[in-house]
Every structure is written in structure tokens, then in C-alpha cells.
C-alpha positions in Angstrom: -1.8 23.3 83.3 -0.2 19.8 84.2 3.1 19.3 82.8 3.7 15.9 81.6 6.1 13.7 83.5 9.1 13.0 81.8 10.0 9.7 80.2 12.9 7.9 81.2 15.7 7.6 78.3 18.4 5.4 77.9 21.6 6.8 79.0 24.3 7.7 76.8 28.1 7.3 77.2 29.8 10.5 77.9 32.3 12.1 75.3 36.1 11.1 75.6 38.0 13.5 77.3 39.4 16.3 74.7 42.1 18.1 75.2 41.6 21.7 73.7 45.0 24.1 73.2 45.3 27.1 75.3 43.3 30.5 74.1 45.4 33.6 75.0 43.2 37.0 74.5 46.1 39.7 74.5 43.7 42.5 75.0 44.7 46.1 73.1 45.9 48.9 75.9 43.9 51.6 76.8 43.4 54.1 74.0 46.0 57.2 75.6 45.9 60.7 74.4 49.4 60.4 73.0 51.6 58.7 69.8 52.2 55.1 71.1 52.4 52.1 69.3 51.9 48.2 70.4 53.9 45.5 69.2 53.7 41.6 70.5 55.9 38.9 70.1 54.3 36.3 68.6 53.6 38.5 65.5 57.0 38.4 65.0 58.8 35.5 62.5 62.1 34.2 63.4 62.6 36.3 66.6 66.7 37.2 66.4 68.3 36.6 69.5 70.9 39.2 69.7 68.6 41.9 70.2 65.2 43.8 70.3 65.1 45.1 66.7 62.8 42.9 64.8 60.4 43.4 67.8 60.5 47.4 67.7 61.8 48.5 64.1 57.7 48.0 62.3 56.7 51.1 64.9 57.4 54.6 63.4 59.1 57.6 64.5 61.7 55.0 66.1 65.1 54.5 64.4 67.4 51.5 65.2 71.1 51.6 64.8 74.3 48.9 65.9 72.6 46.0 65.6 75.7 44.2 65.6 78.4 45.4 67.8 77.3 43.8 71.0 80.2 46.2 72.8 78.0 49.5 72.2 74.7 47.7 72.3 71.5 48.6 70.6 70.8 52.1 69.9 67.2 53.4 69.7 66.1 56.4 69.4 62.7 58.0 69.1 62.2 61.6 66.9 66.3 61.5 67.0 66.5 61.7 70.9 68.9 59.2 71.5 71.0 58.5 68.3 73.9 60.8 69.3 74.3 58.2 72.5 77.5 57.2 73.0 76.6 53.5 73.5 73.3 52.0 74.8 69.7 54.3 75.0 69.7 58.1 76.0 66.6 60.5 75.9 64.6 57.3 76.1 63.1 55.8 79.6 62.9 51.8 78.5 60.7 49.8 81.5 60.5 45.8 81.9 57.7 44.9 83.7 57.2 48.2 85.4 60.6 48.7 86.7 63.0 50.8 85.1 65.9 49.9 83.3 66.7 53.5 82.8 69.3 54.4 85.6 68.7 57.3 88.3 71.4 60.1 85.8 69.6 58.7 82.2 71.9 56.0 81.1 70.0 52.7 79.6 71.4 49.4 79.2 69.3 46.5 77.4 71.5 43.2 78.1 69.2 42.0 81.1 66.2 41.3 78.5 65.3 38.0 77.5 64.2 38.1 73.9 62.1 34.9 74.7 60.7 35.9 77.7 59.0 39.0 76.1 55.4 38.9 75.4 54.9 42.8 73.7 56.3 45.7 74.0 55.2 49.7 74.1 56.2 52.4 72.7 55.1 56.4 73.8 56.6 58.5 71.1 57.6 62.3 72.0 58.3 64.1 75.4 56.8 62.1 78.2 58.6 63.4 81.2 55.7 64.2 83.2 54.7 60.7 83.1 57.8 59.0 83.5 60.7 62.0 84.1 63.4 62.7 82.0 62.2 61.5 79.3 62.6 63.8 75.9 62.0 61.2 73.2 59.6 58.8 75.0 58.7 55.2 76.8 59.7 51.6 75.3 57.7 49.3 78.0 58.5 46.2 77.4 56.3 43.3 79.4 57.4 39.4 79.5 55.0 36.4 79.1 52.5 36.1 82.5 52.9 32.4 84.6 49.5 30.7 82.9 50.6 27.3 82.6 53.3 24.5 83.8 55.2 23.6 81.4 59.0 23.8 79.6 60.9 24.9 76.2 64.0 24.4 75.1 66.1 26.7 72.3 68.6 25.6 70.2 70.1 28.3 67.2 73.1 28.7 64.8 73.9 31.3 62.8 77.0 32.8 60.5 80.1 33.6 62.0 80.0 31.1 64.6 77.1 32.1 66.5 75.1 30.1 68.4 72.5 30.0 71.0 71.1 27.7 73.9 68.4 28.3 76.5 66.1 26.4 79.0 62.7 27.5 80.4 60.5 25.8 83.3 57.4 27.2 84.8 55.2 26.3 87.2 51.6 28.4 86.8 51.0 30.9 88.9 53.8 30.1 90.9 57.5 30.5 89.9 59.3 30.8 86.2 63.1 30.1 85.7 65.7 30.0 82.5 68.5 30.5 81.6 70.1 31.8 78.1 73.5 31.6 76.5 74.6 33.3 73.3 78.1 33.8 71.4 79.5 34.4 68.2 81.4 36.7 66.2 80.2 39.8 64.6 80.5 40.6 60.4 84.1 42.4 61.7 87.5 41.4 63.3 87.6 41.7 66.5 84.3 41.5 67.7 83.5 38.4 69.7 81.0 38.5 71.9 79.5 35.9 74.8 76.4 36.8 77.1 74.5 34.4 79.6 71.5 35.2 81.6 69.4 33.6 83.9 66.5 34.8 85.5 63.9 33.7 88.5 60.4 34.8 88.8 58.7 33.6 92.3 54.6 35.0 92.1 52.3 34.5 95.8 49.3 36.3 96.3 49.8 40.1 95.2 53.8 39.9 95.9 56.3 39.0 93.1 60.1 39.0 92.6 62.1 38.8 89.7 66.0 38.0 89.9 68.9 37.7 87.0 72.4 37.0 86.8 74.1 38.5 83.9 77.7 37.9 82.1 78.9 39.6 79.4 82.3 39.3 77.3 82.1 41.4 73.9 85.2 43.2 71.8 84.9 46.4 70.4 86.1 46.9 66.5 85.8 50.4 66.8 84.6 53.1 64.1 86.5 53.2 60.5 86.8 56.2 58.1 84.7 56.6 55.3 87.4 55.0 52.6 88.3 52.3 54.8 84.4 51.2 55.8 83.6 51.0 52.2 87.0 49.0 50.6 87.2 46.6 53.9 84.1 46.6 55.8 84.7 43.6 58.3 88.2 45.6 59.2 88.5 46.8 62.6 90.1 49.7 63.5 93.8 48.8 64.0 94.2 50.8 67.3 91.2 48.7 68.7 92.9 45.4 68.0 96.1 46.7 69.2 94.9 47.6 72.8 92.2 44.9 73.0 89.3 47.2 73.2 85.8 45.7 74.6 84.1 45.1 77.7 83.2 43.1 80.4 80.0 43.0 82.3 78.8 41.2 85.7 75.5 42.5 87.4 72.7 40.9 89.6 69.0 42.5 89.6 66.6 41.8 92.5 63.0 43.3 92.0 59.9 43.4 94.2 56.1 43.8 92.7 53.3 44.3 95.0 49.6 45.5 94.6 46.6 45.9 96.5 43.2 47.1 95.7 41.0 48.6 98.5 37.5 50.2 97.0 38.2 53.1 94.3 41.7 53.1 95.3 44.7 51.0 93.7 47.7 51.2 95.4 51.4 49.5 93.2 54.7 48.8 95.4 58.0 48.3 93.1 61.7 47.9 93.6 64.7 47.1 92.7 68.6 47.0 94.0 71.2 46.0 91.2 74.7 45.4 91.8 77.2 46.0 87.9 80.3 45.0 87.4 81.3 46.4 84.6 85.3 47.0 82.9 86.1 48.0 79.3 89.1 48.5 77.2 89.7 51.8 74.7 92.2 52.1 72.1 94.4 54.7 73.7 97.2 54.5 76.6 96.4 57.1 79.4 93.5 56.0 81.4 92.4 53.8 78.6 90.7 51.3 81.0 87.8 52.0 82.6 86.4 50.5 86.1 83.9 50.8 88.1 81.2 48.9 90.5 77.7 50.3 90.7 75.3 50.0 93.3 72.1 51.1 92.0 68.3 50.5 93.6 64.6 52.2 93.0 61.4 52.6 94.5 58.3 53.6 92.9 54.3 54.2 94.6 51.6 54.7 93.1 48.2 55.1 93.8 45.4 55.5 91.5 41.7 56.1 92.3 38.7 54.5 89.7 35.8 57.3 88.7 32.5 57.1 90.2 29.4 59.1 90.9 31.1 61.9 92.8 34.5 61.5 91.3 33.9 61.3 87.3 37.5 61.2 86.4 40.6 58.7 86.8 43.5 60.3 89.2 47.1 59.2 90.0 49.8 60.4 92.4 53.6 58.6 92.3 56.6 58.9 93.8 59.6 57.4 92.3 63.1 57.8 93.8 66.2 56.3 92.9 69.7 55.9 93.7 73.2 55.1 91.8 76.8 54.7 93.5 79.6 54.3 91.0 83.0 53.7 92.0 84.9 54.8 89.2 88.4 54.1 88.4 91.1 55.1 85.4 94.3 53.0 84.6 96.3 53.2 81.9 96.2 50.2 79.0 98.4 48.6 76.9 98.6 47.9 73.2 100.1 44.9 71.8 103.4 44.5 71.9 104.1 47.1 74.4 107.1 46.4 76.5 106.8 42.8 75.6 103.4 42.3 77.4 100.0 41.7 75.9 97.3 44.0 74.5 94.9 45.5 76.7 97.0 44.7 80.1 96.1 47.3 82.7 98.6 50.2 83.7 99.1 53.1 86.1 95.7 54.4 87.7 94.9 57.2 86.7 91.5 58.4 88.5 89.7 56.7 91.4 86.8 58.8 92.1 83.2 58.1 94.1 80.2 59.1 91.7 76.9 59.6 93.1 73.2 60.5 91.9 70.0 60.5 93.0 66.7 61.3 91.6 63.6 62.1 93.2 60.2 62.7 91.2 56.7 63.8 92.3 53.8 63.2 89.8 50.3 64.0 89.4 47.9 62.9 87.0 43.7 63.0 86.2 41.6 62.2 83.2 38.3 64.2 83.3 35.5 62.9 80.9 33.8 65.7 79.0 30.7 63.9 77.6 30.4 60.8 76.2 33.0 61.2 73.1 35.7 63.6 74.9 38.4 63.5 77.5 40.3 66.1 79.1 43.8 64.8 80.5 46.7 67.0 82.2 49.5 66.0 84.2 52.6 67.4 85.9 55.8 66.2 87.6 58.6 67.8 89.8 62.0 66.2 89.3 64.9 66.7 91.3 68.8 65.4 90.7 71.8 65.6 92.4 75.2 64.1 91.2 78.2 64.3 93.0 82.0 63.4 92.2 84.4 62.4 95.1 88.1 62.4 94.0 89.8 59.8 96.1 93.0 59.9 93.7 94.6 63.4 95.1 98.0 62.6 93.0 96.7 66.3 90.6 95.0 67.7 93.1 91.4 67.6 93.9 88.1 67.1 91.5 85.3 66.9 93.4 82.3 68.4 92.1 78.7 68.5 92.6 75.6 69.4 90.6 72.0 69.8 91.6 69.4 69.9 88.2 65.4 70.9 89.1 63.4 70.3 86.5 59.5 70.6 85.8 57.4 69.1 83.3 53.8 69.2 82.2 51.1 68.0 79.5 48.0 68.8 78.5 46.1 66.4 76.1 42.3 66.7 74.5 41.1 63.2 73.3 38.1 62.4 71.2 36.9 58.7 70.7 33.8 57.5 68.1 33.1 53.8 67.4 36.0 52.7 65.5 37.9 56.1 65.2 39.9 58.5 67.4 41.9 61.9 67.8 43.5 63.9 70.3 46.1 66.6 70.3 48.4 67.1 72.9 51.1 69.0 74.6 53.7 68.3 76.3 57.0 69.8 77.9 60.2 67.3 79.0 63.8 67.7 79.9 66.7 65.6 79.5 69.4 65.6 82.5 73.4 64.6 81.2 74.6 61.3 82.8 77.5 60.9 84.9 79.8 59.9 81.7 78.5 63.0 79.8 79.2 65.1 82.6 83.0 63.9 82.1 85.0 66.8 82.5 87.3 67.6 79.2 89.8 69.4 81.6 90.0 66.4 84.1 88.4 65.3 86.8 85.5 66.0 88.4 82.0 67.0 86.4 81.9 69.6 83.6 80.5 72.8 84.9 79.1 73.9 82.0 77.1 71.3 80.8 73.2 71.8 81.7 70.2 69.9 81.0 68.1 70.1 77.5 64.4 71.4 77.3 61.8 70.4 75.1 58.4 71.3 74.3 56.2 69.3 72.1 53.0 69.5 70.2 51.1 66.7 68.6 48.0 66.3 66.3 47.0 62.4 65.9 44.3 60.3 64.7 43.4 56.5 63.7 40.6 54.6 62.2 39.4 51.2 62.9 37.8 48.8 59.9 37.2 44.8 59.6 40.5 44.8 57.7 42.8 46.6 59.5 44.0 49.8 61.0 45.7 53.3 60.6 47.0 55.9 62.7 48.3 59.0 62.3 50.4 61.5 63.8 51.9 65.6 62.9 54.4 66.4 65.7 56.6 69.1 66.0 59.1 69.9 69.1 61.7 72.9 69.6 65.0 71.8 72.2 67.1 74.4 73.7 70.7 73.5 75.0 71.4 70.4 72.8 73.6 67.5 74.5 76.0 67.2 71.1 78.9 64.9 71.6 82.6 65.2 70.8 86.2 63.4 70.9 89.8 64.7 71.9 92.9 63.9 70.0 94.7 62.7 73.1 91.3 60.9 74.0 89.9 59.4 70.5 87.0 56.8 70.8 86.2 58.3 74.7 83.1 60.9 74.2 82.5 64.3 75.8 79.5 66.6 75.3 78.6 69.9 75.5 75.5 72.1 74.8 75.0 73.5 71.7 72.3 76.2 71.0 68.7 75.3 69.8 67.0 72.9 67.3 63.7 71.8 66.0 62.1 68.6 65.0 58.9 68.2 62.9 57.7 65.2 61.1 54.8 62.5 60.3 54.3 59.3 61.5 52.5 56.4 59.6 51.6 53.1 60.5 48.8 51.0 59.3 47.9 47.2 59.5 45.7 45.7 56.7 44.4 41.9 56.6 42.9 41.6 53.0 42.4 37.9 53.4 43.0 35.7 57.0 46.0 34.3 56.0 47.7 37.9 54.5 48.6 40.5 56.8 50.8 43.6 56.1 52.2 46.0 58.6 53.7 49.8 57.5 55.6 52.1 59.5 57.0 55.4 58.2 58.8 58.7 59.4 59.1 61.3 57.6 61.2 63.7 60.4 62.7 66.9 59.5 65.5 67.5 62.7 67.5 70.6 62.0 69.5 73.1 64.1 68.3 76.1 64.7 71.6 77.8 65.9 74.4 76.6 68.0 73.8 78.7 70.8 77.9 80.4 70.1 79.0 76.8 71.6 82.5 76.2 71.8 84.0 73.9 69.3 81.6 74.3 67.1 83.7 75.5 64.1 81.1 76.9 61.4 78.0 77.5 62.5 75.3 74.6 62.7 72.2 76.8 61.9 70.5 74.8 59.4 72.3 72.0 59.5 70.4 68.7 59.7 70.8 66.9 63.4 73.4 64.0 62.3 72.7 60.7 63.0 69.2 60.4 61.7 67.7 59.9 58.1 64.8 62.3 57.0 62.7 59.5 56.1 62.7 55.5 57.0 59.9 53.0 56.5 59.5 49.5 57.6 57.6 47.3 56.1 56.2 43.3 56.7 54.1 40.9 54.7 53.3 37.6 56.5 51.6 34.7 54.5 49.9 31.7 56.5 49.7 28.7 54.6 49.3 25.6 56.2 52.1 24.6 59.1 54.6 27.1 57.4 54.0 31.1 57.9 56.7 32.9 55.3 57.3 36.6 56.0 59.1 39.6 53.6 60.6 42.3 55.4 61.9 46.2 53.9 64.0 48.2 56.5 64.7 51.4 54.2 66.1 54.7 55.0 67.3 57.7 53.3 70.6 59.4 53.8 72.1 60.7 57.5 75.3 62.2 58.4 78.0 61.5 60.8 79.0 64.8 62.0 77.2 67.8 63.1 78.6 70.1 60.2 77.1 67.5 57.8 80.5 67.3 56.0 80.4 62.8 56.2 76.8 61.6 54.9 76.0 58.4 54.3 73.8 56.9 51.6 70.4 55.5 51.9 69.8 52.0 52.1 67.1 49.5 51.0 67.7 46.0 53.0 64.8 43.0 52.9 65.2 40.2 55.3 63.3 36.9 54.2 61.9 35.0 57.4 59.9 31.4 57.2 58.4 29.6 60.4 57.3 26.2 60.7 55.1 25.0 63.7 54.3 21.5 64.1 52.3 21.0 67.0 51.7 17.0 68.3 49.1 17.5 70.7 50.3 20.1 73.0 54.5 19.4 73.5 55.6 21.1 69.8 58.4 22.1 67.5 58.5 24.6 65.9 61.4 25.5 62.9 62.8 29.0 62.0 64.9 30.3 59.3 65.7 33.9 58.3 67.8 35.0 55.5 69.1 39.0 56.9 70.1 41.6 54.3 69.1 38.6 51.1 70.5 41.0 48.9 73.7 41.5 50.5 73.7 45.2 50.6 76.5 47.4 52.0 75.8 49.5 54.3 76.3 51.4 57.9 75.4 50.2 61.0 76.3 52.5 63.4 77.4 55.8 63.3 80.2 57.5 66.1 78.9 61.3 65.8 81.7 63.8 65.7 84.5 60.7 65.9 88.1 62.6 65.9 89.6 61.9 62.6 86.4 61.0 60.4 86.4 57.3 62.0 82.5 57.5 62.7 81.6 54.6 60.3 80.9 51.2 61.3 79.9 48.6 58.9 76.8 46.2 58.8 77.1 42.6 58.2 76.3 41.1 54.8 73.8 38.3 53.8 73.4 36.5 57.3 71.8 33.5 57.6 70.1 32.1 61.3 68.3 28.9 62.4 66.5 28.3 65.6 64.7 24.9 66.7 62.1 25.2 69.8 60.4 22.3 71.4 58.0 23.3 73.9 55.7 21.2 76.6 52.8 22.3 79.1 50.8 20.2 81.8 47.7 21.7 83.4 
């Protein structure tokens, strides 16, 4: 059949040139045979620029304490691993882009995260030592915003008690990123000041990347109060701290190095690091009252993965992480105010000048097996070795030198099922967690405390969760036995300086809840509740431990919290309602302190008024609206009852962003 020639037609002008905004897919992580929870940043309203809590406290089974003293620094914890920490995260391995935070002993510190930088965060709840070693609670991985466009945004906030906040951002797509942040302010109590800048540098070419930051920290301390005090003056601080000055100060540099190459089935990830910390603080008693040290510290992680196929049905991964730590540690004696005519916190006599070394060597092995089209079959299992050694370089009382060598195994088992728009699994899963070099702080001097071993876990969990148009649900039944506790305690010649010892068995069981439900496009809410039952189930005969803790409840941790947001969209403006409830904990491992439950809501309102693609965008949160006392950190076991630190009142914040892109 001819086809007709075609007609000529008269020729239209084309379209002006549209400019359409930037569509980011953030795609939902692979479904795991484990509790884990995924939380991004741009669900979140008026992002608070101290810290990571808004971002992780909607994601159950974790429990946030010290928002506010900058000097301790946040304090996660996840199923109560962790909320005994002296300062910063223990039990917990916390990840930034794939390289960890978490130090070669244990120790975690959080000050070299940008709160804007971050684009999401994950959490794996329970033991996950054989994925990531030493790692009894579980995993925060937190993962910053990828080099997409060219562009710029600038940060401006203020907030009560002086606080402010200033930061800069340029990028270049897919080729370099650099800001830098500064923050200061005082905290809701005396003596607690704080100042923190950071800059960071991301360079990206071909499969390499490195990341670098500077970081400088200034913060006081106000120290724990006793339960009368805390509740009469609540922005007190404890008069010893302001006496001898007590805080800290923090210099470090981070280098890391990314690189990854795919050949066939196989996938093969390079990373490193090398960190250099300088880090000094003040505590409120005279003999070696000031602490000092430098750290080198540096890791190296391969990995190598290899994709099913005919032959091979299942996915299978072997790593090898090392890493290393050199702490040169030194003790002087401080002074309070006053003393001999001379100001607070001057530094003394030295006391102990001692070499502290670890290293840390894990081998891992893991494989997914498919079996059918609706299960999976996952097992993995990891060899960790550590060895921490103490050089006494003082030799005034003689010589402390000690060494200690930890092996530990772990494994886990997991059986998965997946349907359409619902899953289960049940899983377990055995862990360990290693004391770090400041737990293994000798009560009778220097050197490491020979008694002090390692704590074991095992861990079983049941979970599920169910898909629909409006929303989601998961659920998970967990229960876990420990044997040889880490349990903290103070001197009286030593107060507010922490040792630990091990103390017998315990047990955690509990449900976790979260759900998501979007009735209507503009509602959505988000729930998170724990119900966790943590008790001791003897105390092993442990020294110190006066009556005996069968029974007791772990202190430190509330039986049940929930956290709860309701976002409304309406027009420019999106208006958010927060609940952060808990019930009652207790500061001491007798449970003779408790502390009453607490209800706070947080009101949060964002505007965002784009002009073609630069924008501003307006945000104003009202924390703790109903200006609820309450505790905001606990000191477990703190000589003398002083284990109570007060939260802030009604706080109010303000941040202004103006942002810009070019393609």
C-alpha cells in the first residue's frame, strides 16, 4: 500500500526555555533481616544545630540523653547499651559516610558532624558485632548530601541564652564541596559556655574521594547536682565545677580516602582515615585534675562483595577492618579559684604521663542465600582481636605498665520472609563489648585495671512490617541476656572522674513500634515507642556493689518512651507538633534516686519561599512550650548523689537559609 507523502506545515516557534527544580529520588535501603530504622533530613522541621537529636529521637528502641551540656556531648543509646557512658556514645558503632567514628578501644565522639551536611541517617537496633565488631547495642550510619549540583547556602540562627550560629557552603557538582560552621552560646546552666567551629572539604574524581575537617572546640562543664539542689535551682552548677573551671578543649583534623571499583560480579570498597585530637579538660578536684593527651588515630577497611548469578544464587562479602589509636596521656594537678592567689583551673604538678596504645583487627564473612522466591537465609561471622597497652613514662611511684589482649567472636543467623507490601524475619545474633582505654583506668593507679573484661551478649529478635497507600508499620519482640556488665563508679578522692567494673548478668526484653501514616497529602504523622524491660539478673558478687542488684532495674533508662510528630503542609508554611515522653529512670544502680517521667512538646514552623531556584527559607521552633522541669542527663553511680543534671526550660531558636544552585 502507498503511503501518502506528507504535507508541508508551517513551522512553529519553539517553547521558551523552562527552568524545572531539581527531583531528588532518595530510594528506601535494602530491606535487611534485622531492627533498623531510616530517618532523612529533610523530613525534619527546624533542624537544631547543637546536635543530632531531632534527627534520631522519632526511631524506637533508641534513647537520647544531654542534649545540652556540650562538655559530655550527646548520649545515645540503643536497648540501654550506652546510657551508663561516661560522656559521648558507648556500646554503639556510629559511621559517617562509611568510615567510623567509633575509635579502635569503643569510644565515640559526634562533634565532627555537620548537622547541615547530613542527608539521612541509619539506625541497626540490637547486637551487630558480626557486621560491624564491638558493637552490643547497634549501628547509627549517618550519610551527608551527595555533590549533584553547583551551587551555595548560607545559615544564619539565634537562639536563648546567647546562642548563635553561622555557616557557609559552596559546591561544585561532582567535583568538590566546602563549608564551614560556627556555633556558641550558653547552656540553661552557669557555667556552661560552649564555642565549636568546623570546616570540612570534600574533593570527588573518578571512583576516588577525600573528605577533610578541622575542628575547635571550647565548652564548660556545670557538673551533676543532687536531687534537692537540681529541683530548687536548676540552672546552678555544681560549685566545685565553677571553682576549678571544669570543661574541655578540643583540636583535631580528620583526613579520609573513599575508593571503589567494580570488575564483573565482584565489588571491591577502599576506605581510610588518619585523625590527629587534641584534646584537654578540667575536673573539679586537685590531684591529677587535668587531663591531657594527643591522639594519633587512623583506619583501614576492604571489602569485597560478589553479586548472585546462575552458579552463585546468593550475595557474599569478606572485610577486613584494622585500626589503630596512640594516646599520649598525661595527669597534672588543677587549681580551684582562689588557690594560692592564682586563677581557677591553672595546671599543677604532673601527675601521670603514660603512652596508651590499641589496636583492633577484625575479619568478617558474610552470604545471603535465597530460598525460593519469598525467603532468604542470611548468616554471618566475624573474628575480632584487641590489644591495649599502657607505657608509664612517669616512674616518680614506680612503674604501671600494663597490657591486655581481648579475642572475641561473634555470629548471626537471620531467616527473612518478604510478600508484596509486607515482611518478617527473626534473627539471632551474638556481640561483645570491649572497655576503652578510660574504662580500663586503674582505681589503684596507673596502668589498666586487671580485672575488668569484656561484656557478652546474645540476642534474639522476632520482627515484622506492613506496607499500605497511607503509610507504614513495623514491628519488633527482642530479648538479649549480657554477662559481665561494664557498670560505672566514682571515688571520694576522685568525684566526677569515672571507673568501671564488671558486675554479674542482666537481661533486656522489650517492643518496638514505629509507624508512619499520611491520611491526607498534606498530614503526616510519625510514632516511635519502646517499651524495654532492662533488669539485673545478679551482680555476679562484684565488688562495691553494696546490696545486691538482682532485680534491680538497669539505671539510666525509662521502661517506656514514645516519640511522636504531626507535620501539616499548607501553602509555603509546613507547622510541626512534637511529644518526647518517657516514664521514670534511676540514677544509681541500687535504684535508691529515680527520676520522674516527663511529657515535653516542641512546636516547630518552616517557611520556604522559593524565587526561581536561589531561596529562603524561615524556621522557628518553640523547645519544651510548656516549660516542663526536667532531667537531662544523668551521672550513674555519681559519689554523693550529684547524678542530676537539669534540662533547659521553654527555649526558643531561629534560623534563616538562603540557598542558590547553577547547572
Amino acid at each position: 500500500m502507498a503511503t501518502p507523502e506528507p504535507q508541508p506545515a508551517t513551522a512553529a516557534p519553539p517553547p521558551a526555555a523552562t527552568r524545572l527544580d531539581t527531583l531528588r529520588v532518595e530510594a528506601a535501603p535494602l530491606a535487611l533481616p534485622l531492627a533498623h530504622s531510616e530517618r532523612l533530613q529533610a523530613e525534619v522541621l527546624a533542624p537544631d544545630p547543637r546536635g543530632l537529636g531531632d534527627l534520631l529521637r522519632p526511631v524506637p528502641g533508641l534513647y537520647l540523653q544531654n542534649a545540652d551540656n556540650v562538655a559530655q556531648g550527646l548520649r545515645p543509646s540503643i536497648r540501654g547499651f550506652g546510657a551508663r557512658a561516661a560522656f559521648g556514645v558507648r556500646g554503639i558503632r556510629v559511621r559517617l559516610d562509611g568510615l567510623p567514628l567509633t575509635l579502635a578501644d569503643g569510644q565515640t565522639e559526634l562533634d565532627l558532624v555537620d548537622r547541615y551536611l547530613l542527608a539521612g541517617a541509619e539506625v541497626v537496633r540490637g547486637p551487630a558485632a558480626s557486621l560491624y565488631g564491638n558493637a552490643a547495642g547497634g549501628v547509627i550510619a549517618l550519610r551527608t548530601r551527595p555533590l549533584d549540583e553547583s551551587g551555595g547556602r548560607w545559615q544564619a540562627g539565634l537562639q536563648r541564652h546567647d546562642g548563635y550560629s553561622l555557616r557557609g557552603e559552596w559546591t561544585r557538582a561532582q567535583a568538590w564541596r566546602a563549608s564551614l560552621a560556627r556555633a556558641a552560646g550558653d547552656g540553661p546552666r552557669v557555667h556552661s559556655h560552649s564555642a565549636r567551629t568546623l570546616g570540612q572539604l570534600r574533593v570527588e574524581h573518578g571512583a576516588w574521594r577525600w573528605d577533610l575537617a578541622s575542628l575547635q572546640v571550647q565548652a564548660q562543664d556545670p557538673g551533676g547536682l543532687d536531687a534537692q539542689t537540681a529541683a530548687q535551682t536548676p540552672r546552678a552548677a555544681r560549685d566545685r565545677n565553677v571553682d576549678f573551671d571544669a570543661g574541655e578543649e578540643i583540636r583535631q583534623q580528620r583526613l579520609g580516602l573513599h575508593w571503589r571499583h567494580s570488575a564483573g560480579l565482584w565489588d571491591w570498597r577502599l576506605r581510610g582515615q588518619a585523625l590527629r585530637r587534641d584534646f584537654a579538660n578540667r575536673l573539679p578536684f586537685a590531684e591529677s585534675g587535668q587531663v591531657d593527651f594527643e591522639r594519633d588515630a587512623g583506619s583501614l577497611a576492604l571489602l569485597a562483595s560478589r553479586s548472585p548469578d546462575a552458579r552463585w544464587p546468593g550475595r557474599s562479602s569478606l572485610g577486613l577492618d584494622l585500626q589503630l589509636q596512640h594516646d599520649a596521656r598525661r595527669r597534672y594537678d588543677n587549681t580551684s579559684r582562689g588557690e594560692g592567689g592564682g586563677r581557677a583551673g591553672q595546671r599543677g604538678a604532673l601527675r601521670l604521663d603514660q603512652d596508651e596504645r590499641a589496636l583492633a583487627a577484625g575479619l568478617y564473612l558474610r552470604h545471603a542465600q535465597p530460598l525460593g522466591a519469598a525467603w532468604t537465609l542470611t548468616a554471618g561471622l566475624r573474628q575480632d582481636w584487641l590489644r591495649l597497652e599502657a607505657r608509664d613514662r612517669f616512674g616518680a611511684d614506680g612503674d604501671d605498665s600494663g597490657r591486655r589482649r581481648l579475642t572475641d567472636s561473634s555470629a548471626d543467623v537471620a531467616l527473612r520472609w518478604a510478600g508484596d507490601d509486607r515482611q518478617g524475619f527473626v534473627r539471632y545474633a551474638s556481640a561483645h563489648l570491649t572497655p576503652t582505654i578510660s574504662e580500663l583506668a586503674n582505681p589503684a593507679g596507673g596502668g589498666f585495671n586487671p580485672d575488668l573484661a569484656s561484656s557478652r551478649i546474645d540476642g534474639l529478635d522476632l520482627g515484622y512490617g506492613q506496607d499500605w497507600r497511607e503509610g507504614h508499620v513495623g514491628l519488633v519482640l527482642f530479648a538479649q541476656r549480657s554477662r559481665d556488665e561494664l557498670l560505672p563508679f566514682e571515688r571520694e578522692d576522685q568525684p566526677g572522674r569515672r571507673f568501671y567494673r564488671n558486675a554479674g548478668r542482666s537481661e533486656r526484653r522489650g517492643v518496638e513500634l514505629e509507624a508512619r501514616w499520611r491520611p491526607r497529602p498534606a498530614w503526616t504523622l510519625d510514632l516511635a515507642y519502646t517499651l524495654l524491660r532492662a533488669r539485673f539478673v545478679d551482680d555476679g558478687g562484684a565488688p562495691d556493689a553494696g546490696a545486691s542488684l538482682a532485680g534491680r532495674r538497669l539505671p539510666g533508662l525509662p521502661e517506656q518512651w514514645l516519640a511522636a510528630q504531626l507535620q501539616h503542609r499548607l501553602g509555603l508554611w509546613t507547622w510541626g507538633l512534637e511529644l518526647d515522653a518517657q516514664g521514670a529512670r534511676f540514677a544509681d544502680d541500687a535504684n535508691t534516686l529515680r527520676v520522674p517521667g516527663v511529657a515535653l512538646w516542641h512546636l516547630r514552623a518552616q517557611r520556604e519561599a522559593w524565587l526561581g531556584r536561589p531561596g529562603l527559607r524561615l524556621s522557628l521552633a518553640l523547645d519544651n512550650a510548656l516549660d516542663q522541669p526536667y532531667t537531662d542527663n544523668l551521672r550513674i553511680n555519681a559519689f554523693g548523689g550529684r547524678a542530676f543534671e537539669p534540662g533547659g526550660g521553654r527555649r526558643w531558636r531561629l534560623a534563616l537559609e538562603y540557598a542558590w544552585a547553577r547547572p
